[in-house]
LOGUSE-19895 format. One record per atom (N, C-alpha, C): residue number from 1; atom name; x, y, z. Coordinates in Angstrom, 2 decimals, decimal comma, always signed. Example, Ala and Ser with C-alpha at 12.3 -4.5 7.8 and 13.67 -1.06 7.14 Angstrom:
nr 1&atom N&c1 +13,19&c2 -5,69&c3 +7,80
nr 1&atom CA&c1 +12,30&c2 -4,50&c3 +7,80
nr 1&atom C&c1 +13,20&c2 -3,30&c3 +7,80
nr 2&atom N&c1 +12,85&c2 -2,25&c3 +7,08
nr 2&atom CA&c1 +13,67&c2 -1,06&c3 +7,14
nr 2&atom C&c1 +12,90&c2 +0,03&c3 +7,87
//
This chain:
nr 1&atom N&c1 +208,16&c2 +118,75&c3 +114,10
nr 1&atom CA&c1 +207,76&c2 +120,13&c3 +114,37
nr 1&atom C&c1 +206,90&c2 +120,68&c3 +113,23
nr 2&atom N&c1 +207,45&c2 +120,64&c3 +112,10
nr 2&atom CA&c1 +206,48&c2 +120,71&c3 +110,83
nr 2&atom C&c1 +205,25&c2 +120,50&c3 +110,33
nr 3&atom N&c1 +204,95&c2 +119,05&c3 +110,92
nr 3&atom CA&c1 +203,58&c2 +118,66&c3 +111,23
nr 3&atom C&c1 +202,65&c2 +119,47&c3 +111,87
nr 4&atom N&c1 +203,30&c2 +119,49&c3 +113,68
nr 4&atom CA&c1 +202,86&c2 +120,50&c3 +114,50
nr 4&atom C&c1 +201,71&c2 +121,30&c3 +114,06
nr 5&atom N&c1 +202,64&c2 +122,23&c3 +113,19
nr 5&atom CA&c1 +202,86&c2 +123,66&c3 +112,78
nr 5&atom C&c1 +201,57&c2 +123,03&c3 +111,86
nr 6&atom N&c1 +201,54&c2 +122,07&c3 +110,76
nr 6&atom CA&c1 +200,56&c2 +122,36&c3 +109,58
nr 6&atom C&c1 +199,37&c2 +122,08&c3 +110,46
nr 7&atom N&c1 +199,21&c2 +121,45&c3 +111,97
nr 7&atom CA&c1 +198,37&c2 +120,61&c3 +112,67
nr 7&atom C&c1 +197,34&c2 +122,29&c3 +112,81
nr 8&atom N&c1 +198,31&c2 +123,16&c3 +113,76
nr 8&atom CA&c1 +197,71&c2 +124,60&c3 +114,24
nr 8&atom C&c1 +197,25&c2 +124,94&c3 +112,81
nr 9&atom N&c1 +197,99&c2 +124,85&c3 +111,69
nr 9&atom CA&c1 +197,14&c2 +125,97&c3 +110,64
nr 9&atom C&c1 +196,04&c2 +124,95&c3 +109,98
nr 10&atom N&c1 +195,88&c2 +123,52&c3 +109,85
nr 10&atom CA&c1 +194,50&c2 +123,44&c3 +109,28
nr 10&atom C&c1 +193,39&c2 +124,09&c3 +110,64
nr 11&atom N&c1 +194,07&c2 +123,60&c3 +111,60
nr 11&atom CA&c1 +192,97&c2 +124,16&c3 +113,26
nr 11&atom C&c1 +192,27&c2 +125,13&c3 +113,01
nr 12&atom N&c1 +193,25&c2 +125,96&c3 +112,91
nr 12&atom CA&c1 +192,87&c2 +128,08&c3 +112,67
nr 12&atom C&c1 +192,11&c2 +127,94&c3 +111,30
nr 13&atom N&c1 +192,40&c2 +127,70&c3 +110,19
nr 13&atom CA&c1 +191,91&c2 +127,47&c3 +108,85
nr 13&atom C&c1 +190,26&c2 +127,10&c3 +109,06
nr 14&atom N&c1 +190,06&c2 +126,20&c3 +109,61
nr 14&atom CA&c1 +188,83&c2 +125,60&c3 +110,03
nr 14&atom C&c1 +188,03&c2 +126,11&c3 +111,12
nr 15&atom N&c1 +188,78&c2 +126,61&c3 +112,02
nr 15&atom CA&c1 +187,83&c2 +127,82&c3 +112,95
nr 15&atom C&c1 +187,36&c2 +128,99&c3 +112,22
nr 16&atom N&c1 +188,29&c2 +129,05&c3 +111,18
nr 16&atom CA&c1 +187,79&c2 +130,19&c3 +110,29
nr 16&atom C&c1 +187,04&c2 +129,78&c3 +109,52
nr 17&atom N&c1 +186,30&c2 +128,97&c3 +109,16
nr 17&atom CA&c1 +185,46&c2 +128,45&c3 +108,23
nr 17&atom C&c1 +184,01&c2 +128,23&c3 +108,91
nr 18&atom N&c1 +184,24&c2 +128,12&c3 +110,25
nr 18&atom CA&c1 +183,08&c2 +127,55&c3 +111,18
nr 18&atom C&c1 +182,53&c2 +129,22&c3 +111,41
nr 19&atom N&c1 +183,34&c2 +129,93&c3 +111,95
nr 19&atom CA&c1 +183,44&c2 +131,40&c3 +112,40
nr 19&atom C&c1 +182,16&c2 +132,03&c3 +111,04
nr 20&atom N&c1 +183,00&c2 +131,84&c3 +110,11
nr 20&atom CA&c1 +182,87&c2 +132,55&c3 +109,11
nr 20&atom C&c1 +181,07&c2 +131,80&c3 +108,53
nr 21&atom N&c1 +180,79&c2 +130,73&c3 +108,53
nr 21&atom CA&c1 +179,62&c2 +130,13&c3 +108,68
nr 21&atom C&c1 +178,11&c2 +130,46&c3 +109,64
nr 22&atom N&c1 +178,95&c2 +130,44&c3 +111,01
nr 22&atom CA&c1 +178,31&c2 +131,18&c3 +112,22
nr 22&atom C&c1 +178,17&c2 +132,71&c3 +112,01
nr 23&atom N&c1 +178,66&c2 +133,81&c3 +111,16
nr 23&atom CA&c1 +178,66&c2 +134,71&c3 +111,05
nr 23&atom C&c1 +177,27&c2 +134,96&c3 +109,89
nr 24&atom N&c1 +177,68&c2 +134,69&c3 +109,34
nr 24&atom CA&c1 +176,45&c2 +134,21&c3 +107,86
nr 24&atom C&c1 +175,34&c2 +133,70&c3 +108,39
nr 25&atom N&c1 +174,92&c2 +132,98&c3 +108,91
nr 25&atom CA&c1 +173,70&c2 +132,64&c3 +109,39
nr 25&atom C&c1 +173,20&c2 +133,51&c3 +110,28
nr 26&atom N&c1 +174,30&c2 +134,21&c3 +111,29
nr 26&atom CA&c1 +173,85&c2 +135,23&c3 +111,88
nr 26&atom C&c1 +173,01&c2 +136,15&c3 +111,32
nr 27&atom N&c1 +173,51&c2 +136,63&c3 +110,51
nr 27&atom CA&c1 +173,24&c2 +137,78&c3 +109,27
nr 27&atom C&c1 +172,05&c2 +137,54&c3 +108,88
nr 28&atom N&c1 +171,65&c2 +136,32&c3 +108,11
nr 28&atom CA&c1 +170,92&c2 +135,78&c3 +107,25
nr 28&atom C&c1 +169,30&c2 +135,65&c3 +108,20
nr 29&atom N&c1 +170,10&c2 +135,49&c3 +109,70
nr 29&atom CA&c1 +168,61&c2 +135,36&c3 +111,02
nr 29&atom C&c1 +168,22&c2 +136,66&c3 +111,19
nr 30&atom N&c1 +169,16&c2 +137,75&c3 +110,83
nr 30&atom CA&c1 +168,47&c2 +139,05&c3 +111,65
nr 30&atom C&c1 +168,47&c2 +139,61&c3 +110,24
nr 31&atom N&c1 +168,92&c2 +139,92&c3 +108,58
nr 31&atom CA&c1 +168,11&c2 +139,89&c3 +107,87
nr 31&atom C&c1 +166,21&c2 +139,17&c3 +107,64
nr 32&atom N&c1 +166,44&c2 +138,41&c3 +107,86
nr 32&atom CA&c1 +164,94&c2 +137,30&c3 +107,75
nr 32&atom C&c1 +163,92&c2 +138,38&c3 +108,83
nr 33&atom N&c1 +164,49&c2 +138,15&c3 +109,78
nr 33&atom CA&c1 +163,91&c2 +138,64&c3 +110,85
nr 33&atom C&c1 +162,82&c2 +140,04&c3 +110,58
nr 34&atom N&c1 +163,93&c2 +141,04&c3 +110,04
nr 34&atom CA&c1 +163,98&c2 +142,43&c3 +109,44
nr 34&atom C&c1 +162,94&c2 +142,66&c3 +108,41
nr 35&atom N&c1 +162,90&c2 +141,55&c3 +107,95
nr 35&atom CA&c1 +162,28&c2 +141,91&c3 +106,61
nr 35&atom C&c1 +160,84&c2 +141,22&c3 +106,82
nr 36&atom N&c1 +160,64&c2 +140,18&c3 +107,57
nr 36&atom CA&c1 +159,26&c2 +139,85&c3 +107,70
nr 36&atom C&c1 +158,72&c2 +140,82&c3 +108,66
nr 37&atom N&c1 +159,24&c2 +141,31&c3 +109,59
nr 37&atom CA&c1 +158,57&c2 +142,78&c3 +110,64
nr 37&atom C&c1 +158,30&c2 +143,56&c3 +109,59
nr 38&atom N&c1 +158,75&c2 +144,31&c3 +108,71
nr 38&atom CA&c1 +158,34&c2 +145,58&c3 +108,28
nr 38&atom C&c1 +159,04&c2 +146,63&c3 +108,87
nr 39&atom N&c1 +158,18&c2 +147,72&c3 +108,61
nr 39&atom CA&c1 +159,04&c2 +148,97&c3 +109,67
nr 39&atom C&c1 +157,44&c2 +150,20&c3 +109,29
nr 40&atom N&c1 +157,61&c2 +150,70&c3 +110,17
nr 40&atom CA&c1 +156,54&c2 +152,17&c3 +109,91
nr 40&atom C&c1 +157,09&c2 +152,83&c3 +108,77
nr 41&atom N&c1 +157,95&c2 +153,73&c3 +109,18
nr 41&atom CA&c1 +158,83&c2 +154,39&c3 +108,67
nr 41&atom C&c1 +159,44&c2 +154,22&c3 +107,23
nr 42&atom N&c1 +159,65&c2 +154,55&c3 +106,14
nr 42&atom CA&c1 +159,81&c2 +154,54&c3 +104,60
nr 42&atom C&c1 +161,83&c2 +154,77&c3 +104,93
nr 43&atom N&c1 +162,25&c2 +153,98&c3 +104,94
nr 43&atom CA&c1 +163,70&c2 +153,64&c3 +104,48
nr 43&atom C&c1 +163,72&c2 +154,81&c3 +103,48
nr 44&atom N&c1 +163,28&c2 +154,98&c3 +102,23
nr 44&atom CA&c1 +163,91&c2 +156,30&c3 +101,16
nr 44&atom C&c1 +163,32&c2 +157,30&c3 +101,74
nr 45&atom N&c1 +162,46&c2 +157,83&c3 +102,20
nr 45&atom CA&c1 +162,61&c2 +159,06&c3 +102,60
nr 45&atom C&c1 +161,85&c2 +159,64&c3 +103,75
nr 46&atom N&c1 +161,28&c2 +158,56&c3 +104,72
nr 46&atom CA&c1 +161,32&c2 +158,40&c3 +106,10
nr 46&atom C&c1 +159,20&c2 +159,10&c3 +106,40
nr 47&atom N&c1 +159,04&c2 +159,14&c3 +105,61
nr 47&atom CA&c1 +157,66&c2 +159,45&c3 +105,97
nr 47&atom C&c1 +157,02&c2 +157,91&c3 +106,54
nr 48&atom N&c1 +155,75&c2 +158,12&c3 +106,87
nr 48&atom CA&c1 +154,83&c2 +157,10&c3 +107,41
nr 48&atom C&c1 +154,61&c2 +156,02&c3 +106,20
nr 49&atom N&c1 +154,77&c2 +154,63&c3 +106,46
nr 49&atom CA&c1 +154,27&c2 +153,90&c3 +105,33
nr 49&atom C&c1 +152,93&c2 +153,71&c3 +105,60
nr 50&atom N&c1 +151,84&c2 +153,69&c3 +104,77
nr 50&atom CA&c1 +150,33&c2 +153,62&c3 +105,32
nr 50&atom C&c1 +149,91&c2 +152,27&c3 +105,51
nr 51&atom N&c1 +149,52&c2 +152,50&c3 +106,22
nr 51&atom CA&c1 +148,24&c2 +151,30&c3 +106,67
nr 51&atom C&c1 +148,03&c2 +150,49&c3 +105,91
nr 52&atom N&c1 +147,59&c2 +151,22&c3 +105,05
nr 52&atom CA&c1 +146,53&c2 +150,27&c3 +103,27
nr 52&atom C&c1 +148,11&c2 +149,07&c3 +102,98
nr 53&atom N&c1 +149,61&c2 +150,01&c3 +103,12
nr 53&atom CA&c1 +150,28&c2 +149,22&c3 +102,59
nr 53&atom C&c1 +150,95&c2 +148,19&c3 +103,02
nr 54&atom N&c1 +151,17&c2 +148,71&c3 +104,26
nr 54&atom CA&c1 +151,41&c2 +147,71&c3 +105,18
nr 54&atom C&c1 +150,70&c2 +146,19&c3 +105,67
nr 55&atom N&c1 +149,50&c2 +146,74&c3 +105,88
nr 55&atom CA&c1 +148,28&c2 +145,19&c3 +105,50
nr 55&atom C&c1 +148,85&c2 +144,70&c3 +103,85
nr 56&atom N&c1 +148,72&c2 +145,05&c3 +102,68
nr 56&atom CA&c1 +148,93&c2 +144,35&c3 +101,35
nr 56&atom C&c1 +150,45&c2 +143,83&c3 +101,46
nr 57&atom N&c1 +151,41&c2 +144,59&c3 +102,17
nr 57&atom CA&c1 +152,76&c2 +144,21&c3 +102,10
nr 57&atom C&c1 +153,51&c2 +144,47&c3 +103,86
nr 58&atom N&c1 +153,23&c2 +142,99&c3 +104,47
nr 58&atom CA&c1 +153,63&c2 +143,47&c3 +105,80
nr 58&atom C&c1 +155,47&c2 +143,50&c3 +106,03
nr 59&atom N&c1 +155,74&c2 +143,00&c3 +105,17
nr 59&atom CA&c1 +157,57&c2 +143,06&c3 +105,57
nr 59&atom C&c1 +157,90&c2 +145,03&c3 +104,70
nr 60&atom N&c1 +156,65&c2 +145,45&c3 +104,24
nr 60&atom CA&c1 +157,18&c2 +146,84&c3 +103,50
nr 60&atom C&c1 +158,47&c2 +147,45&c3 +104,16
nr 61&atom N&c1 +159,42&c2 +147,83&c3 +103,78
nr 61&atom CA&c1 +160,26&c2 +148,21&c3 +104,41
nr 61&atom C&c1 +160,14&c2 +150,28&c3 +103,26
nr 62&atom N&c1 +159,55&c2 +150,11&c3 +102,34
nr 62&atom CA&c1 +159,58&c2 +151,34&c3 +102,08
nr 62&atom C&c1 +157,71&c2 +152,03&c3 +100,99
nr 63&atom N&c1 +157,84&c2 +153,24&c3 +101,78
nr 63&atom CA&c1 +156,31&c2 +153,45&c3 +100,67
nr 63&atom C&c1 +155,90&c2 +153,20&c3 +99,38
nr 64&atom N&c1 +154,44&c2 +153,45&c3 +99,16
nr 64&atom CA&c1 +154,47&c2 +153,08&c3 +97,86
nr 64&atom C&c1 +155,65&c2 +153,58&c3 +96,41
nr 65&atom N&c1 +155,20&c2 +154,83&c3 +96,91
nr 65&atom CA&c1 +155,90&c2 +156,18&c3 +95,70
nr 65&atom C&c1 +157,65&c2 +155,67&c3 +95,86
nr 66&atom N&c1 +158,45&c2 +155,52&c3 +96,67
nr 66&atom CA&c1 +160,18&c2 +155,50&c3 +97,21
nr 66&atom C&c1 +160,06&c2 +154,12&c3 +96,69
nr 67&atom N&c1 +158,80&c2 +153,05&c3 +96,57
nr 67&atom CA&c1 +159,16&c2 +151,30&c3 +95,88
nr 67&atom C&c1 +158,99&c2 +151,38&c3 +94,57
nr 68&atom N&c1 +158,09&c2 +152,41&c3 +94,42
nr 68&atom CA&c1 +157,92&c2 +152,51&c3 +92,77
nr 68&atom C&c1 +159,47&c2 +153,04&c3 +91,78
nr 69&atom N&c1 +159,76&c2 +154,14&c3 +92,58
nr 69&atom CA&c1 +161,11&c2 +154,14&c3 +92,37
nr 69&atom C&c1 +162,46&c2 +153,64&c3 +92,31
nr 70&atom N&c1 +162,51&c2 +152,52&c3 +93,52
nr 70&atom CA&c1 +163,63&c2 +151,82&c3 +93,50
nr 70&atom C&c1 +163,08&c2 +150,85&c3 +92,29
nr 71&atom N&c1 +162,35&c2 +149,98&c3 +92,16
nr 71&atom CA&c1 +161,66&c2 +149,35&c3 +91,34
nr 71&atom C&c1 +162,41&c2 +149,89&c3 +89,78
nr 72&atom N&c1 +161,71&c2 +150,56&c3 +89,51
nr 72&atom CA&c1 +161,83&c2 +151,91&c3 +88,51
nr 72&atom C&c1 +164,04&c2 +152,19&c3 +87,96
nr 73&atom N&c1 +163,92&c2 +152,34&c3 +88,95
nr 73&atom CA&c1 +165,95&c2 +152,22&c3 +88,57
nr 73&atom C&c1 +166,41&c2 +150,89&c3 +88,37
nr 74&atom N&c1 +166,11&c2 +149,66&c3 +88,80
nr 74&atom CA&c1 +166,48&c2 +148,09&c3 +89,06
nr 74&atom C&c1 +165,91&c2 +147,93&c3 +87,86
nr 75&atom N&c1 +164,85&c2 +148,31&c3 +87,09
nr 75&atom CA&c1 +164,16&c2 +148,00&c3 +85,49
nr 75&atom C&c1 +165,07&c2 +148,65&c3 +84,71
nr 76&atom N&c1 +165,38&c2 +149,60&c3 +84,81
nr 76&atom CA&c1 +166,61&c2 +150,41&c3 +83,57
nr 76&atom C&c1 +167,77&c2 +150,23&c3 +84,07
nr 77&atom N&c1 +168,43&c2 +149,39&c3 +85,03
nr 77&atom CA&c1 +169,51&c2 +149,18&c3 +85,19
nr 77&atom C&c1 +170,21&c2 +150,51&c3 +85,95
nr 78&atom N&c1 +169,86&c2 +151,22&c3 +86,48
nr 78&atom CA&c1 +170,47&c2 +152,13&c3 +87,29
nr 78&atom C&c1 +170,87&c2 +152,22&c3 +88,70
nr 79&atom N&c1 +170,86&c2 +151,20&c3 +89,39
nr 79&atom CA&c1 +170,78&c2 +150,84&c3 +90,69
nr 79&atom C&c1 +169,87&c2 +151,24&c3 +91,73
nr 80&atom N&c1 +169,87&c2 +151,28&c3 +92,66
nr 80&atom CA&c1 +169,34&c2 +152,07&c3 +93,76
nr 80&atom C&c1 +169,57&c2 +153,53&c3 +94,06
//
């Protein structure tokens, strides 16, 4: 019976490992995805990202001025 029993928990143990694998790559496909599209729209503070920047940087996910800034905190250690 003991056996059994360790038989079901490596089972579950290892579905959880596969699960947990399949989940991550998930992530990792619709990150990728996300970030090579771009977006119009400026993530920090939602105005239009321009044209000019979008051609030089097509995954831009934020404007010039809101990248200079995050940029800008990640150099002095202040986070986002």
């Amino acid at each position: 019976m003991a056996d059994y029993v360790d038989d079901i928990d490596r089972a579950q143990a290892r579905d959880l490992k596969i699960n947990a694998i399949e989940v991550s790559t998930a992530v990792a496909r619709i990150r990728t995805a996300a970030q090579a599209e771009g977006c119009d729209d400026c993530e920090g503070c939602g105005d239009l990202i321009t044209e000019a920047r979008r051609r030089a940087v097509p995954s831009a996910r934020r404007c010039a001025p809101c990248q200079a800034v995050l940029e800008r905190r990640a150099y002095l250690g202040k986070g986002a």
